[in-house]
N, C-alpha and C positions, 0 to 999 in steps of 0.2 A: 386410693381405695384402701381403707383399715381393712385388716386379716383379719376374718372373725376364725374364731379356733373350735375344737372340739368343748372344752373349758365354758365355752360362756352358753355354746348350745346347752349343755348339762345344766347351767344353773338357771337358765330359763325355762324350761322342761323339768326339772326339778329329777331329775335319772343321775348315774353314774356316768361320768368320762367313759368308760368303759362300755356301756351301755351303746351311749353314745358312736363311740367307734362299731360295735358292731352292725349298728344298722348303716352306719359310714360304708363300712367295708363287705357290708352282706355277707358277715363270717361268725357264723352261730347265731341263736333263737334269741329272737327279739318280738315280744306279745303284738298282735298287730297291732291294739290301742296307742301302745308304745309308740311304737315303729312309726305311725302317723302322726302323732304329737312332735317329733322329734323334725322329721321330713319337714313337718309344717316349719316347725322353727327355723328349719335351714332355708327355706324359701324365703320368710320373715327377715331374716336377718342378711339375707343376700349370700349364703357360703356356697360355697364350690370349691369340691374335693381337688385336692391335687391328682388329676389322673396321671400324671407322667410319674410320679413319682409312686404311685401304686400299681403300675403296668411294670415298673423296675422292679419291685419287692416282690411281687407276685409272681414274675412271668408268665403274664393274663392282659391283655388287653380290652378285658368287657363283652368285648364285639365280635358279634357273628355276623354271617354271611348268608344270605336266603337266594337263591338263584336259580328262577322258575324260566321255564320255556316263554311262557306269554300269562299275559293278566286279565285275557279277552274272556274268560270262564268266570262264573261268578263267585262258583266251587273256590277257585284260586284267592277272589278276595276276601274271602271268609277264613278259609285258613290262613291267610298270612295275618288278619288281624289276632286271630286265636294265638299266632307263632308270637305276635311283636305282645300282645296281651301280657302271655305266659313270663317271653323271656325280662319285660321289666320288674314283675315282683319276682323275678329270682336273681335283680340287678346287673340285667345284659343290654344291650344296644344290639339293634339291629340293622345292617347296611343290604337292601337289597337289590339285585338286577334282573330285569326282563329282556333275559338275551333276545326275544324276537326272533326264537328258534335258528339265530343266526351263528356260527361255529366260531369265527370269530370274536364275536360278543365274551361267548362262553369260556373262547381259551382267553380273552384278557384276565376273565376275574376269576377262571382258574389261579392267572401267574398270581394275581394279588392274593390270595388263599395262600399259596407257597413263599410268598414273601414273609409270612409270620405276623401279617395288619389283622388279622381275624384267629381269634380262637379253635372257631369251629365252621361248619356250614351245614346247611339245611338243603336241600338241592332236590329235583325231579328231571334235570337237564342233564343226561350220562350218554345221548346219542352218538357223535362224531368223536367225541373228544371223552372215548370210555378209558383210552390210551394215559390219560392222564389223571383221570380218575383213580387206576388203581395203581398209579403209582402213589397218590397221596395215600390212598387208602394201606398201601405197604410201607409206607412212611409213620402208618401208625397217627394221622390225622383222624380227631374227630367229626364224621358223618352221617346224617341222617338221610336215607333216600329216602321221597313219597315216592307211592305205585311204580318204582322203579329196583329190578334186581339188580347183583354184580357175581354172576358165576364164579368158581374158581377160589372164592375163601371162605368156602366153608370150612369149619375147625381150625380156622387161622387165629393167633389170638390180634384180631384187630380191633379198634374203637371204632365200630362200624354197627350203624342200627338202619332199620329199615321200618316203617310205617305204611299200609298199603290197604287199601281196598278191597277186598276178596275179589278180584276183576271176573273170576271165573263166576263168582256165584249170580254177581249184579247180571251177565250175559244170561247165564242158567234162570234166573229169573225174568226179564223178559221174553226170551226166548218160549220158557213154558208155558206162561200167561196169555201171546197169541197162542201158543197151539193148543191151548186149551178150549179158546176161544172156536178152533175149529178151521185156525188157518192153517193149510199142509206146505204153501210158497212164501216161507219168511225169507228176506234180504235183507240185509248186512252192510250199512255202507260205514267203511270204516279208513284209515288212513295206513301208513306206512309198515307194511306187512314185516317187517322186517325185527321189529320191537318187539320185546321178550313179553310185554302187554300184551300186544296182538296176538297170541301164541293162548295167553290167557283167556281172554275175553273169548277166544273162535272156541276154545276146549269147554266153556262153559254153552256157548249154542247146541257143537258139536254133544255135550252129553244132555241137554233137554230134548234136543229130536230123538236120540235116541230115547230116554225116557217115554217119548211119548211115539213109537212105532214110528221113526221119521227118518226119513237116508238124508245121511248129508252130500248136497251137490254145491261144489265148489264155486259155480256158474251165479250161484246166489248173492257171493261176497265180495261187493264191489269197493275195489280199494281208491281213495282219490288221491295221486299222485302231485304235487308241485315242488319244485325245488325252491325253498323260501329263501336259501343263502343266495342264489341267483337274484330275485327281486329285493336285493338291497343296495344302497350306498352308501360308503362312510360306515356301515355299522345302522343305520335305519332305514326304515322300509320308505321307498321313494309313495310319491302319490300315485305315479303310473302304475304299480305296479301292487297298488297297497292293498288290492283286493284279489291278491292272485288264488288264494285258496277258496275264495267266495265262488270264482268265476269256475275254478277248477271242480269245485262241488256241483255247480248247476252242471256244468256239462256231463260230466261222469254219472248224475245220479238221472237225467234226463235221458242219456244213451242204454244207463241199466234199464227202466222202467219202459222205453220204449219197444225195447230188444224180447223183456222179461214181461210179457201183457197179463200172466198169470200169476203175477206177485203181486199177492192180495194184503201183506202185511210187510212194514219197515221197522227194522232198526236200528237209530244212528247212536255209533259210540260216540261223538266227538262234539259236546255243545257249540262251537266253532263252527260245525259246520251246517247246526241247521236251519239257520236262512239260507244257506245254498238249497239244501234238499229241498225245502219248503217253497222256491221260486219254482227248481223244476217241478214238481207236483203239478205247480197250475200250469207250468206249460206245455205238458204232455196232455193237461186236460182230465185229469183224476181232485179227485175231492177226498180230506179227511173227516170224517174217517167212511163215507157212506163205498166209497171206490179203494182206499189205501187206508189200513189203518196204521198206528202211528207209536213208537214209544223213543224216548228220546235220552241221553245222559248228558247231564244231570240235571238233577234242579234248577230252577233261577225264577228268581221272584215274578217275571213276567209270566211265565207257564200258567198259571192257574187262571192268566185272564185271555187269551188266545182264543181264537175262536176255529175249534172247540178249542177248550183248556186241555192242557195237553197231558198224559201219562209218559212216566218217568219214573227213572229210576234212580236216587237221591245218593249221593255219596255221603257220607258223613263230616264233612269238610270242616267244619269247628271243633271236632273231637279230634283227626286226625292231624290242625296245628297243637291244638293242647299237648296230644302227646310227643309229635314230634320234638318242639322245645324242652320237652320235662325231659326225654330222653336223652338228645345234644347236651343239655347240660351237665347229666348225671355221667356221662361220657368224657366231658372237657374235667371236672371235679374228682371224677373217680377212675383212671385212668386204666384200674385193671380191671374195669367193666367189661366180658365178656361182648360178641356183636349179638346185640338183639333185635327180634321181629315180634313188632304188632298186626294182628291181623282184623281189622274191621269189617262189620258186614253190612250192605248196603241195605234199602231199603226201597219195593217198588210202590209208589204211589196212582194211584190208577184213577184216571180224570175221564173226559170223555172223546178222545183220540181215538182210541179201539172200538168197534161192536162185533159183534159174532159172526162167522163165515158159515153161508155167505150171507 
């Protein structure tokens, strides 16, 4: 196979060798017109960069790292397209993994993260393995959390940024919306109480009841418990066992609603989990919204065809890959970048899930 060079790209493109190399190298401003004409060429002509040899002169390997809990959210695949989007016209590769909320999963491609194969990473998965988290994070690695904190560096000078959803506000908005509605028994079914989220999302309930003359009772807040590193093998979720959080949803939001006969309005954080809630519904024998009404996180293109269509509360999912990548990279490039936080605001969508109480 003939080496085609930077050289012949230029005189076909009719640009500067140097030109050339910049758009090569993604290193200083190149017109997009340019920048296109140039690319086409190299596809024309069959070239490919020497990456080994630009990974040694840079020490930069391109490539980041995106490492979400699960992809079962629709939220999740909007933003990782926004992330893989972003990071190609700023000349990055993207490698990602869906630990499958399994601890294991996550410390492999942690160790790969510390091996030095990845730049940077993009991450939402800091549960079990926060231990190693902030050892990269004190290691001075660059990271971006989605809707996820890391107490304890603040005023640290680390390359650490964070991207989040106002979790309090998206709750405070639901939350107000029934009670404006006139309902006084809102529920809560949400998952692992334990998450610096969960803290969030209940502080924004906890300040709309108040808002609206409302005690908060704790008896409301049905958590649904499974241990998903238990239902796997090998690092994947077996078939026995692959519906462990579906099954753990129907039970726990059937036993709340059985127990709680005057919980006239739901709210589920957890799109994952509402076909669970939605089985038990009909099997305690309540209807949406005429008996239970309904608002759900987050979005997903099905919602609006449901019967009824459902109300929701929309996270900004394609804004928060955009910035996530612009940030990671501004971080891997600019190394005495301060840790920064974006704060996004949700948005409630309101379909025909809810009517007025009673």
């Amino acid at each position: 196979m003939t080496k085609i060079t930077a050289r012949q790209i230029a005189a076909q493109t009719g640009v500067s060798i140097a030109t050339v190399s910049r758009t090569i190298n993604n290193n200083g401003y190149v017109h997009a017109d340019v920048r296109a004409r140039i690319e086409a060429a190299m596809r024309d002509l069959g070239y490919l960069p020497n990456q080994a040899a630009r990974n040694l002169a840079t020490g930069r390997t391109r490539t980041v790292g995106l490492v979400l809990q699960t992809l079962h959210s629709p939220a999740f695949v909007d933003m990782t397209e926004a992330i893989q989007m972003t990071l190609r016209e700023k000349g990055y590769f993207l490698l990602m993994c869906n630990t499958q909320f399994n601890q294991q999963i996550e410390t492999d491609y942690l160790r790969l993260v510390q091996s030095g194969m990845l730049d940077g990473m993009i991450t939402n998965a800091i549960n079990d393995t926060a231990t190693e988290m902030r050892q990269l994070v004190q290691q001075n690695y660059p990271i971006v959390f989605i809707n996820r904190s890391l107490t304890g560096i603040e005023g640290q000078p680390t390359r650490t940024g964070f991207v989040q959803m106002d979790l309090q506000h998206a709750t405070f908005l639901a939350t107000d919306y029934l009670a404006g509605l006139g309902h006084r028994r809102i529920g809560v079914i949400t998952g692992d109480m334990q998450l610096s989220t969960q803290q969030r999302r209940l502080g924004g309930y906890r300040e709309a009841l108040q808002a609206r003359g409302l005690e908060f009772d704790p008896l409301l807040v049905q958590a649904v418990a499974v241990n998903r590193n238990e239902a796997t093998r090998d690092g994947q979720l077996t078939p026995k066992n692959a519906n462990a959080l579906h099954e753990a949803t129907v039970q726990a939001t059937g036993e709340f609603l059985t127990a709680m006969p005057d919980v006239s309005a739901l709210i589920v954080i957890y799109h994952t989990m509402l076909p669970g809630v939605l089985q038990a519904i009909r099997q305690v024998g309540r209807r949406v919204p005429d008996d239970l009404s309904l608002v759900a996180f987050s979005d997903f293109p099905m919602a609006p065809f449901l019967d009824p269509p459902l109300t929701v509360v929309a996270q900004p999912s394609t804004e928060m890959g955009h910035k996530a990548a612009d940030m990671l990279v501004a971080l891997i490039e600019q190394p005495a970048q301060p840790a920064q936080h974006v704060l996004l605001r949700p948005e409630l969508i309101v379909r025909q899930s809810c009517k007025p109480y009673p």
